[in-house]
Backbone as CSV, one residue per row, in Angstrom:
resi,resn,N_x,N_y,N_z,CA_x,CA_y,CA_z,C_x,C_y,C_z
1,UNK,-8.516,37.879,1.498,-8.505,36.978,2.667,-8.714,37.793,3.938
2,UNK,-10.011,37.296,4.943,-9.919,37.827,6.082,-8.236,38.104,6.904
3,UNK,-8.754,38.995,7.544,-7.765,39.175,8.412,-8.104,38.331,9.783
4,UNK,-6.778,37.799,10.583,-7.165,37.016,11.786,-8.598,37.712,13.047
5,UNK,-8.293,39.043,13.157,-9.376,39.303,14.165,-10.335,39.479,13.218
6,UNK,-10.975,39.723,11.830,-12.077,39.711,11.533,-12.287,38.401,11.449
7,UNK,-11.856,36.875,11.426,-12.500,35.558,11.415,-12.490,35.160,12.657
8,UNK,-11.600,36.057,13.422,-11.922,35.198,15.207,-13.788,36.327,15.132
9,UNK,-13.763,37.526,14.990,-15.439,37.991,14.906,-16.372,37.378,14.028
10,UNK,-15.862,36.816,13.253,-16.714,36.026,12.051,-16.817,34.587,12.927
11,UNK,-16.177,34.360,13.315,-16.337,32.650,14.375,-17.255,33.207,15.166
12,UNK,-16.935,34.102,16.079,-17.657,33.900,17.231,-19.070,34.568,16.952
13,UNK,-19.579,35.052,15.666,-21.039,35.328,15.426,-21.273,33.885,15.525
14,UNK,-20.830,32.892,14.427,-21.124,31.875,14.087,-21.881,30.692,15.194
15,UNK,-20.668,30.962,16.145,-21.049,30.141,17.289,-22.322,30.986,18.252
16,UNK,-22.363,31.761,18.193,-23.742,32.739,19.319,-24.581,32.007,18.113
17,UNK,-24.744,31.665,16.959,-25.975,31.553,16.298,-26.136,30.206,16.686
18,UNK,-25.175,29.515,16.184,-25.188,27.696,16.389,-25.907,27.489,17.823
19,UNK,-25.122,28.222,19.041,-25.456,27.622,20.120,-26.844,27.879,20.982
20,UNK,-26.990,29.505,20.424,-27.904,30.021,20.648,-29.633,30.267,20.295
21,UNK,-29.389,29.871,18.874,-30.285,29.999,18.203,-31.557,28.598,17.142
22,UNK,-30.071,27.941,16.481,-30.140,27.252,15.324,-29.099,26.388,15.141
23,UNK,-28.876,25.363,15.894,-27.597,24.346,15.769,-29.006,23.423,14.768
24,UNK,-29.858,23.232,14.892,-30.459,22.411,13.789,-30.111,22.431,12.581
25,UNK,-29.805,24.093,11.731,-29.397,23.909,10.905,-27.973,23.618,10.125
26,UNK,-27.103,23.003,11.035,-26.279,22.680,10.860,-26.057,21.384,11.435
27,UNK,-27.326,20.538,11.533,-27.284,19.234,11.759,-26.678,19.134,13.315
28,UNK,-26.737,19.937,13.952,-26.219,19.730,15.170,-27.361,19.930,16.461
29,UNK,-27.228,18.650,17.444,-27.880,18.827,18.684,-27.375,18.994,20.050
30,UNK,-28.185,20.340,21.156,-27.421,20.254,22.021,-27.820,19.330,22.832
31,UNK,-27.067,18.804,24.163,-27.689,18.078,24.646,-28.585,18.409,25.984
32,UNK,-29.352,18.134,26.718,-30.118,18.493,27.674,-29.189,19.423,28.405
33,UNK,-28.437,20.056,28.706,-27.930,20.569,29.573,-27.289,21.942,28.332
34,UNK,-27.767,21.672,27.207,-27.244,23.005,26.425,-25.920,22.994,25.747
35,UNK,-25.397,21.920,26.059,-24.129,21.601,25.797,-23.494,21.223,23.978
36,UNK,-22.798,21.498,23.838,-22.350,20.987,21.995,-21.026,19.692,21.970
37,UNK,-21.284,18.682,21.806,-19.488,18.107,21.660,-18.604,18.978,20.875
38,UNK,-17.767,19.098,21.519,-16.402,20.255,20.378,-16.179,19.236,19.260
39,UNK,-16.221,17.718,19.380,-15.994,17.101,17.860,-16.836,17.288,17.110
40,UNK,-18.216,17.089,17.739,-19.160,16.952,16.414,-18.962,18.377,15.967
41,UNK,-19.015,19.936,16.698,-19.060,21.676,16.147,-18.035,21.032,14.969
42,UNK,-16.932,20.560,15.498,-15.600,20.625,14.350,-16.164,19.976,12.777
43,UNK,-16.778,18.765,13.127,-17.300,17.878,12.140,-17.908,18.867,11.196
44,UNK,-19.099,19.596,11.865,-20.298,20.171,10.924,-19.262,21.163,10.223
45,UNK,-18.578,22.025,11.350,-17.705,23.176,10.398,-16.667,22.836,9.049
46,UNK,-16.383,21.881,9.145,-15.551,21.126,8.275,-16.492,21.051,7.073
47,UNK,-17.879,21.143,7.052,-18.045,20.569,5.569,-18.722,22.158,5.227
48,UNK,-18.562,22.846,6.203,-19.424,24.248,6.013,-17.912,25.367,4.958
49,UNK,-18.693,25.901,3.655,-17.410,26.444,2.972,-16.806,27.750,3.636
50,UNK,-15.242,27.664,3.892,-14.529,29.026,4.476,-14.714,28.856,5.926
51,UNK,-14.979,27.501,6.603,-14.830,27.287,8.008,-14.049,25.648,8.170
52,UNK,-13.470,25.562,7.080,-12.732,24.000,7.714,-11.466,24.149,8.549
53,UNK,-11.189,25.607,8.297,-10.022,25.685,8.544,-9.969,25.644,10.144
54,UNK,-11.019,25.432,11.047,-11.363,25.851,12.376,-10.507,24.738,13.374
55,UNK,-10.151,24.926,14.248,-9.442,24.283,15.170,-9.645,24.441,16.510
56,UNK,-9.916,23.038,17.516,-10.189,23.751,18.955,-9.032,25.307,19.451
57,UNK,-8.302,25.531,19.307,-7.601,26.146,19.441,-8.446,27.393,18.595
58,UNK,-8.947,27.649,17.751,-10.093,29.052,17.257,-10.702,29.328,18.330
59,UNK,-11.468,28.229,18.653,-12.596,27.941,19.690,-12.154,28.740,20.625
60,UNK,-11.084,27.992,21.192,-10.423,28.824,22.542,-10.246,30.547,22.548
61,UNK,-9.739,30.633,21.367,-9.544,31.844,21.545,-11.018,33.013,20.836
62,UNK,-12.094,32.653,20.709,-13.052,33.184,20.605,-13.839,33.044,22.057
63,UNK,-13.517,32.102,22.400,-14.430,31.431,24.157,-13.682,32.558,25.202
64,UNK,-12.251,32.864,25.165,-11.514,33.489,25.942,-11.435,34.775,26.195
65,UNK,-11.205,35.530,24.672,-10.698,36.815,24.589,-12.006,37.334,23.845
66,UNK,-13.078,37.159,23.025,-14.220,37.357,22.189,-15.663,37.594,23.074
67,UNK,-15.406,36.005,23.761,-16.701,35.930,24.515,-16.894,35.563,25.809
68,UNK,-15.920,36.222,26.938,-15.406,35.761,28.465,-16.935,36.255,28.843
69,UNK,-17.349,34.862,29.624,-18.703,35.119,30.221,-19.921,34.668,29.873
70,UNK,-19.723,34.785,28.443,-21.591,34.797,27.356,-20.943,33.091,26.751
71,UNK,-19.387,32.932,26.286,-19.471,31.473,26.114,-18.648,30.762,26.884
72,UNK,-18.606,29.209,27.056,-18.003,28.411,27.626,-17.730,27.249,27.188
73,UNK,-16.249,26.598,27.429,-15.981,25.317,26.989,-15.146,24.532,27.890
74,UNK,-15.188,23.420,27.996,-14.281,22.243,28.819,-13.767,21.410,27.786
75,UNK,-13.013,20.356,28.116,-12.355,19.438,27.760,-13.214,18.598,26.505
76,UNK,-14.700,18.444,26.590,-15.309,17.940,25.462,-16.488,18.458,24.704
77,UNK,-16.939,19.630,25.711,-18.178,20.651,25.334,-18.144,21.693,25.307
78,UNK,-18.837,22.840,24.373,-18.889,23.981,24.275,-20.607,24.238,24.334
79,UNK,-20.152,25.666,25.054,-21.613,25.595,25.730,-22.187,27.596,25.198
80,UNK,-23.603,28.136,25.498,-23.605,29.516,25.040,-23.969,29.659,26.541
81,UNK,-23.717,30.621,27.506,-24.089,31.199,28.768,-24.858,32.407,28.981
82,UNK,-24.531,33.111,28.272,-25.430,34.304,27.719,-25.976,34.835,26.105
83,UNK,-27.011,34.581,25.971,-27.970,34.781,26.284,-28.664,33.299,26.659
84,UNK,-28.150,32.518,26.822,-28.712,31.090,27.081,-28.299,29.948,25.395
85,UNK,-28.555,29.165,26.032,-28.627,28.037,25.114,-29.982,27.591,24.134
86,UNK,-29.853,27.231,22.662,-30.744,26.993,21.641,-32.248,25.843,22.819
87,UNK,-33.334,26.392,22.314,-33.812,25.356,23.288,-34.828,24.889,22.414
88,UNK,-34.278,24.123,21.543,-35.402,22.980,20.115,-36.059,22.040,20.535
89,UNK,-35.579,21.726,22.021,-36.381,19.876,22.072,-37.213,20.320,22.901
90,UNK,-38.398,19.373,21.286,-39.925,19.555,21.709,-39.781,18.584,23.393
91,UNK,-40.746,18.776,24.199,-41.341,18.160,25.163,-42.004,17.223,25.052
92,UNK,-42.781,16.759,24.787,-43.376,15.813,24.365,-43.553,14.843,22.828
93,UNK,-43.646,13.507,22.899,-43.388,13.044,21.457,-44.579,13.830,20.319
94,UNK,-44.143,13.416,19.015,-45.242,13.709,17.673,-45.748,12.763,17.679
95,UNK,-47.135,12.591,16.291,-46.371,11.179,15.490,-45.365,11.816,14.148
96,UNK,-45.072,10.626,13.752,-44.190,11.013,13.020,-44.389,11.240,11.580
97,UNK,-43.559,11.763,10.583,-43.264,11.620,9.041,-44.130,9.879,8.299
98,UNK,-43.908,9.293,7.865,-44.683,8.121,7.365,-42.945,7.554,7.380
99,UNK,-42.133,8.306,7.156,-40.290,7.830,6.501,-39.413,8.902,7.101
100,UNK,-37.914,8.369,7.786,-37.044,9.575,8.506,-35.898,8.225,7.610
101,UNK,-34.771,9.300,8.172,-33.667,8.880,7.782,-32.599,8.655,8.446
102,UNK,-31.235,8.410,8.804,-30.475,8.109,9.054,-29.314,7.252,8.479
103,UNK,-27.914,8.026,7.549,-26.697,7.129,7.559,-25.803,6.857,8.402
104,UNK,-25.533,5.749,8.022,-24.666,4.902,9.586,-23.432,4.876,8.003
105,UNK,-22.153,4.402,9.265,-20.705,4.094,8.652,-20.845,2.644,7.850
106,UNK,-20.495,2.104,6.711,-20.408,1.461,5.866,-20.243,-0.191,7.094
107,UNK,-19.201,-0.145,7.782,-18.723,-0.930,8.511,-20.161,-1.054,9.351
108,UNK,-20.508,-0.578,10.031,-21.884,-0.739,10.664,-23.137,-1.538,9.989
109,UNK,-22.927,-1.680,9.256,-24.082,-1.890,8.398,-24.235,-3.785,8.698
110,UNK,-23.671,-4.451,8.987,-23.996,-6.076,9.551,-24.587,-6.029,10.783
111,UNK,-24.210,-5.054,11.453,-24.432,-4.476,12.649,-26.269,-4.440,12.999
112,UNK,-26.216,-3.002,12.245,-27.712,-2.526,12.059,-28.742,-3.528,11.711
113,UNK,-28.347,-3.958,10.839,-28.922,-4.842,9.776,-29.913,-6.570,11.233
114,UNK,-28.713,-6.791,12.011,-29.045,-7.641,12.784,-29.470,-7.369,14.398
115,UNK,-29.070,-5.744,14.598,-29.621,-5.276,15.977,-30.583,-3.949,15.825
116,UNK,-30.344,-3.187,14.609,-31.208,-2.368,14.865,-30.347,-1.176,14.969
117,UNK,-31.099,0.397,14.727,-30.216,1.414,15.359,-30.330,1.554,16.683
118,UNK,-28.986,1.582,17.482,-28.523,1.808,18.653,-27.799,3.107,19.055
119,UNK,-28.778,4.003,19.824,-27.729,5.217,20.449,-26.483,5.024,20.380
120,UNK,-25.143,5.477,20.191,-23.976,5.591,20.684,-23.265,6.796,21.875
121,UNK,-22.403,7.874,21.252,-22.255,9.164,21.249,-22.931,9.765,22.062
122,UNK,-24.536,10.100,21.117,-25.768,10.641,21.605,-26.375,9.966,22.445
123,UNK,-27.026,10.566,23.560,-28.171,9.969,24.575,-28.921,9.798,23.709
124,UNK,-29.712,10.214,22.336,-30.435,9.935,21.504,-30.214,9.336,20.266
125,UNK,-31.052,8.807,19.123,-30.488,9.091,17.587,-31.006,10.387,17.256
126,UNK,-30.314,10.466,16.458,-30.518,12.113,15.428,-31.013,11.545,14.028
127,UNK,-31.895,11.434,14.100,-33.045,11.618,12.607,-33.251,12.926,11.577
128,UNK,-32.954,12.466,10.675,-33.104,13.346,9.300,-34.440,13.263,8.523
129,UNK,-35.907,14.443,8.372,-36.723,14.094,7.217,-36.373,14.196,5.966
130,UNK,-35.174,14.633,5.578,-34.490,14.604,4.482,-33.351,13.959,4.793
131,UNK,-33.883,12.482,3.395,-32.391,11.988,3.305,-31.226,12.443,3.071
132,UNK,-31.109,13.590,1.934,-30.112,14.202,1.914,-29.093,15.083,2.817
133,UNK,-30.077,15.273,3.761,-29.666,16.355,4.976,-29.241,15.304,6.043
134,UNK,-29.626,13.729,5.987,-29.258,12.409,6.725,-27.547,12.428,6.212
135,UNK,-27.903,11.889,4.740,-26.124,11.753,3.988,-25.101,12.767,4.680
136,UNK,-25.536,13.805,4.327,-24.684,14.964,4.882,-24.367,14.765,6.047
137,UNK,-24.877,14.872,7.296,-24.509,14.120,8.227,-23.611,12.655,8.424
138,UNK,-24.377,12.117,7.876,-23.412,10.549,8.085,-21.861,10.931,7.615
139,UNK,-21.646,11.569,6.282,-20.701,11.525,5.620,-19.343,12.697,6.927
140,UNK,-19.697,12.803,7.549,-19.340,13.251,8.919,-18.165,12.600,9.564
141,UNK,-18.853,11.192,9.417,-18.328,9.824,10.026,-17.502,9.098,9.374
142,UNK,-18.050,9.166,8.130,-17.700,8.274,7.298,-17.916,8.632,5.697
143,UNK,-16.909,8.586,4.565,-17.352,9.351,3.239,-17.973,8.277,2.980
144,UNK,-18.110,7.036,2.850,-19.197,6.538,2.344,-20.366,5.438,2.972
145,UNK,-20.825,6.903,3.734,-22.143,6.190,4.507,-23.202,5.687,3.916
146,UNK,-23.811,5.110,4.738,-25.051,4.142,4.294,-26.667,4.602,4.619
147,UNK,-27.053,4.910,3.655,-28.441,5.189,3.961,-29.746,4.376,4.570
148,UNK,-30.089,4.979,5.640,-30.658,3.761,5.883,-32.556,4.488,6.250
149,UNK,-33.066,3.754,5.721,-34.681,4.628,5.777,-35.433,3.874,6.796
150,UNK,-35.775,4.866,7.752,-36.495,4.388,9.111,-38.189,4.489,8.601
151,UNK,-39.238,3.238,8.942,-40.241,3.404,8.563,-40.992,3.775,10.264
152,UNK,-41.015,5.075,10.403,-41.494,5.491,11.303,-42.477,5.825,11.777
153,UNK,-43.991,5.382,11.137,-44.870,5.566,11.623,-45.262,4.153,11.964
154,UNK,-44.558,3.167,11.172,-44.764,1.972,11.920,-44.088,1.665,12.852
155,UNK,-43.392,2.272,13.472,-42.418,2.089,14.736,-43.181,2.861,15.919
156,UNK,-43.783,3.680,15.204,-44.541,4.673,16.599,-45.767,3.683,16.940
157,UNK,-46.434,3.216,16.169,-47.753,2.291,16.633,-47.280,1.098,17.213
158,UNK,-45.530,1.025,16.909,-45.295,-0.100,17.825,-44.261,0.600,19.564
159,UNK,-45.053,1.748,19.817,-43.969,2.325,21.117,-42.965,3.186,20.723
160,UNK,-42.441,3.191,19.438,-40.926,4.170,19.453,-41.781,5.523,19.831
161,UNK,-40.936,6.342,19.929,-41.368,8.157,20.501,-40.520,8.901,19.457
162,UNK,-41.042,9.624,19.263,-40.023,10.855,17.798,-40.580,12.271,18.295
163,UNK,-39.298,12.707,19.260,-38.881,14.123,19.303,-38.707,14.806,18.203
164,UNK,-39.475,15.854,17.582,-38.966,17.165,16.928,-37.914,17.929,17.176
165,UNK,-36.748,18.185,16.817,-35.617,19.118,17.403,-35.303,20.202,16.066
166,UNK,-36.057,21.110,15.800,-36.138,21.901,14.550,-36.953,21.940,13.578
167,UNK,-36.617,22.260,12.463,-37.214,22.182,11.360,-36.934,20.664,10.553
168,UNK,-36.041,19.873,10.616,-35.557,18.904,10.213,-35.265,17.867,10.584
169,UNK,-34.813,18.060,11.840,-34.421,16.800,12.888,-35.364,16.133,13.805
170,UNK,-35.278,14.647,13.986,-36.001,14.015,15.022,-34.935,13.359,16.326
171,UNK,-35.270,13.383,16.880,-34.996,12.421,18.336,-35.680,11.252,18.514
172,UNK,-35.047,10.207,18.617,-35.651,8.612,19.204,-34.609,7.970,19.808
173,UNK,-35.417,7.122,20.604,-34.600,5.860,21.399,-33.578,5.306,20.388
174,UNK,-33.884,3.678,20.730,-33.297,3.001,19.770,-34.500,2.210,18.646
175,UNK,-34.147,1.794,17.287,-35.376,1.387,16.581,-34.928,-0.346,16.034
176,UNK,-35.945,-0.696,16.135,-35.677,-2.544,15.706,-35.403,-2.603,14.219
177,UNK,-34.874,-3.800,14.082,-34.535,-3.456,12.415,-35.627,-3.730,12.054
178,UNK,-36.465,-4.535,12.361,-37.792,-4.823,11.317,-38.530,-3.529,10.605
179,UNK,-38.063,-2.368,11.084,-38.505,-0.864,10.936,-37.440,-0.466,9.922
180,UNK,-36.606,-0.745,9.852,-35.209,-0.104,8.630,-35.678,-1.251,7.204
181,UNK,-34.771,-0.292,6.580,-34.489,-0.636,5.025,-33.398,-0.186,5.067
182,UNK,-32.653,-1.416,4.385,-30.801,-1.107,4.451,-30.721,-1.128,3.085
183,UNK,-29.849,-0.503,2.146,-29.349,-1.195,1.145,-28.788,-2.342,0.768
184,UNK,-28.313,-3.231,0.322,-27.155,-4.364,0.392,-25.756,-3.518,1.145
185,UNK,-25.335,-4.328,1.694,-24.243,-4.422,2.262,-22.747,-4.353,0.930
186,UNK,-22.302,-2.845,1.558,-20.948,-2.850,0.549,-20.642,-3.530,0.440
187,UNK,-19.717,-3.515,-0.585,-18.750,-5.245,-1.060,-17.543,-4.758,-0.200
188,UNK,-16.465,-5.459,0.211,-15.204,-5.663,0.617,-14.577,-5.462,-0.300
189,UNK,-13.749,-4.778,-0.070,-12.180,-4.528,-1.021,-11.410,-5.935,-1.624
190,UNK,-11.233,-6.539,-2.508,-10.891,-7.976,-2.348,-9.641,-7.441,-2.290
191,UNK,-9.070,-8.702,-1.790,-7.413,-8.011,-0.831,-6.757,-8.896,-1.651
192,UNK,-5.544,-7.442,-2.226,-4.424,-7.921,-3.294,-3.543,-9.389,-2.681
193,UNK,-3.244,-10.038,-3.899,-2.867,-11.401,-3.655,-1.016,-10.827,-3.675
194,UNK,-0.449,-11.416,-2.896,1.046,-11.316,-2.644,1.588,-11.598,-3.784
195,UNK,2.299,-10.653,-3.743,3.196,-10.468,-5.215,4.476,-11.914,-5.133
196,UNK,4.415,-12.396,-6.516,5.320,-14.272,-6.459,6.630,-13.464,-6.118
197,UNK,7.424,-14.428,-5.445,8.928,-13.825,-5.522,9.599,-14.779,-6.822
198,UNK,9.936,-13.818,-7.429,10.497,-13.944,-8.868,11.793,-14.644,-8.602
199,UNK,12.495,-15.827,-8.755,14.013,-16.275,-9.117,14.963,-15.188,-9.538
200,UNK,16.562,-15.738,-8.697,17.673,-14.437,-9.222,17.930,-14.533,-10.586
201,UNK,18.012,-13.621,-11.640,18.406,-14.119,-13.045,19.827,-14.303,-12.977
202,UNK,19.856,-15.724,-13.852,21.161,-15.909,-13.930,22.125,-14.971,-14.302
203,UNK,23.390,-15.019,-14.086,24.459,-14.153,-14.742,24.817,-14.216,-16.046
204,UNK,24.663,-12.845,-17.114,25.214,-13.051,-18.282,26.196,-14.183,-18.696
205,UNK,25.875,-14.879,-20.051,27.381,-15.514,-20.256,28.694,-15.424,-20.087
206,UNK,29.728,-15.813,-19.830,31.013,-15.119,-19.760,31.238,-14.203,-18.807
207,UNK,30.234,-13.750,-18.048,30.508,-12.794,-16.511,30.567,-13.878,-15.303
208,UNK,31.611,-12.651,-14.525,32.050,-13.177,-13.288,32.069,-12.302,-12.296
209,UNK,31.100,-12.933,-11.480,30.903,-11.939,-10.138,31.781,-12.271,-9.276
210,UNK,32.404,-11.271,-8.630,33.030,-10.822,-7.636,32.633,-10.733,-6.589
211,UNK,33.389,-11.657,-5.053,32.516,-10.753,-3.864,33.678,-9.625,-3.193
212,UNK,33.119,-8.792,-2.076,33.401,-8.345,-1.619,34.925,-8.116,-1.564
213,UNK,35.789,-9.260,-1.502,37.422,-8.884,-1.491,37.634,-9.554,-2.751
214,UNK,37.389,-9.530,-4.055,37.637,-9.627,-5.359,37.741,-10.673,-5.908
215,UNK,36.915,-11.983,-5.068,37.252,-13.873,-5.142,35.794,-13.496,-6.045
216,UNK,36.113,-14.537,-7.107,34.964,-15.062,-7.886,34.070,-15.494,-7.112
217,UNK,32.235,-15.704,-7.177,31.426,-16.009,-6.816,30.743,-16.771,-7.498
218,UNK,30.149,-18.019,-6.844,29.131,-19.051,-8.019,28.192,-18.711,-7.535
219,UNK,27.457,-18.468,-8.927,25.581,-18.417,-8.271,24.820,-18.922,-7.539
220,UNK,25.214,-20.253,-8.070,24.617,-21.305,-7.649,25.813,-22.431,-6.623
221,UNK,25.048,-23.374,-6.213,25.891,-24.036,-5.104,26.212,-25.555,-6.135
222,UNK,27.170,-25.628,-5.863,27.901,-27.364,-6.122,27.066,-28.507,-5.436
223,UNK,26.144,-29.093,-6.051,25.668,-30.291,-5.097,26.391,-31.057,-4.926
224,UNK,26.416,-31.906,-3.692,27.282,-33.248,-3.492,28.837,-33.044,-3.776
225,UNK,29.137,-32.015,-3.735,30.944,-31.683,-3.636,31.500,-30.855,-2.654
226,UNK,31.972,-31.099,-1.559,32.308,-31.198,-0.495,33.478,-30.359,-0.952
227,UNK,33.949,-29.268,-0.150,35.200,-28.440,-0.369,36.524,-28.986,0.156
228,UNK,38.139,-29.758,-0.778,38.797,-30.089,-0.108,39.762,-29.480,0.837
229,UNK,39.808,-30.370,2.112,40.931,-29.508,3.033,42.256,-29.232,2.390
230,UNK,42.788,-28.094,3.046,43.710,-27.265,2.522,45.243,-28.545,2.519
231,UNK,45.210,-28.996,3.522,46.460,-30.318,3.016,46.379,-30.689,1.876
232,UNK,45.141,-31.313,1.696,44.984,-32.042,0.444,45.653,-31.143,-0.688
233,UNK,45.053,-30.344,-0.880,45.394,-29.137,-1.969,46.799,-29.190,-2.199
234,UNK,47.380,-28.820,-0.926,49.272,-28.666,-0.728,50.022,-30.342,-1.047
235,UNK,49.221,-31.410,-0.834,49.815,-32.713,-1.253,49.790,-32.910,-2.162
236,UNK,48.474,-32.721,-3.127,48.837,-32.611,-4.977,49.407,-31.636,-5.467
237,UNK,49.795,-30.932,-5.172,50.465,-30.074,-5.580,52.245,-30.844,-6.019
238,UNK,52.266,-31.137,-4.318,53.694,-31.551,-4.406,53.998,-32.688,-4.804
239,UNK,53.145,-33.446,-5.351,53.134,-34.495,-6.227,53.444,-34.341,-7.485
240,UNK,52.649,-32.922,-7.761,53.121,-32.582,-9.352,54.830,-32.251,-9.554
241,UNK,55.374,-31.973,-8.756,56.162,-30.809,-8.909,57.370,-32.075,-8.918
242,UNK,56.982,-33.258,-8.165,58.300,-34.112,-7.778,57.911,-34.731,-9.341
243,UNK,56.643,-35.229,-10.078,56.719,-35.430,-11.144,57.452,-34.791,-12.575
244,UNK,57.447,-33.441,-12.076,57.905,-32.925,-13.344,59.566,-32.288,-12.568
């Protein structure tokens, strides 16, 4: 097992490459200003093996004591300052692949299906030419994302634009659904039916429950018999007694 300062040096190569070089291949985009969300870095590192263990708090202390000057971070971005920031986005649109990709969260999917993909997060979408390298991503969000196949060269003859950002990734607006292929829509969990409340079982034969200060207890209630007042009780009594 590394030792702590060889994985704070093993982080902070990691990040000079990501930010500097090649955040594409780790499914990650910066944004116009060079910038990384610290959730999404966390996201990608999480599925990367011998880096889940990473925590803004790594970050910090590779940004601080590792790399005072060359990196930088705030409250939601991490940024490279020296030697500069990764600079992938093409300038001008392509055309595109004939097919790109993109998984959305399971829950999304009525969504898509009736508006289309819509930026969120990103000023852009992030497009995958490999579906698989799409999944991987989605599953980010969500373990069981939804694949969804963008027909993108018919979207470009209708106006969409598709940025290159690497070897793998595209950039676009937003795309109409008439351009997607969804799968069917997950099924719903059918939701467990409430368990019956079962009746008290009666009391063994011949047992007698007790309450609390040691008076017999009936299970059940006496219909239509009214408890007599305590006179009453004391007047038959003394009826018996003058009888016998």
């Amino acid at each position: 097992m590394r030792q702590p300062q060889q994985r704070r040096e093993s982080l902070a190569k990691l990040l000079d490459y990501i930010l500097c070089r090649r955040p594409d291949e780790f499914g990650l985009v910066l944004d116009s200003q060079g910038r990384l969300a610290i959730k999404e870095l966390l996201r990608a590192l999480a599925q990367e093996e011998g880096w889940a263990y990473v925590r803004r708090s790594h970050l910090e202390e590779v940004v601080n004591l590792l790399r005072p000057g060359a990196l930088a971070m705030d409250q939601s971005h991490i940024w490279a300052v020296q030697p500069g920031p990764a600079d992938l986005r093409a300038a001008e649109p392509v055309w595109p692949p004939p097919l790109l990709y993109r998984a959305i969260t399971a829950k999304s999917h009525e969504v898509v299906a009736t508006r289309g993909l819509q930026p969120h997060d990103e000023r852009e979408l992030v497009l995958a030419a490999d579906p698989e390298v799409a999944r991987r991503l989605g599953r980010r969000r969500d373990p069981q994302a939804v694949l969804v196949t963008i027909q993108a060269q018919r979207a470009a003859t209708q106006g969409a634009q598709f940025f290159p950002y690497g070897d793998q990734l595209y950039l676009s607006g937003a795309i109409a659904p008439e351009f997607l292929q969804l799968p069917p829509a997950p099924k719903k969990p059918a939701a467990k039916p409430a368990p019956e409340k079962q009746p008290p079982e009666p009391p063994t034969p011949g047992s007698i429950l007790l309450d609390i200060q040691g008076q017999p207890v009936k299970p059940w209630k006496e219909k239509g018999r009214k408890k007599e007042p305590a006179w009453k009780e004391a007047a038959r009594q003394q009826r018996r007694r003058r009888k016998s």
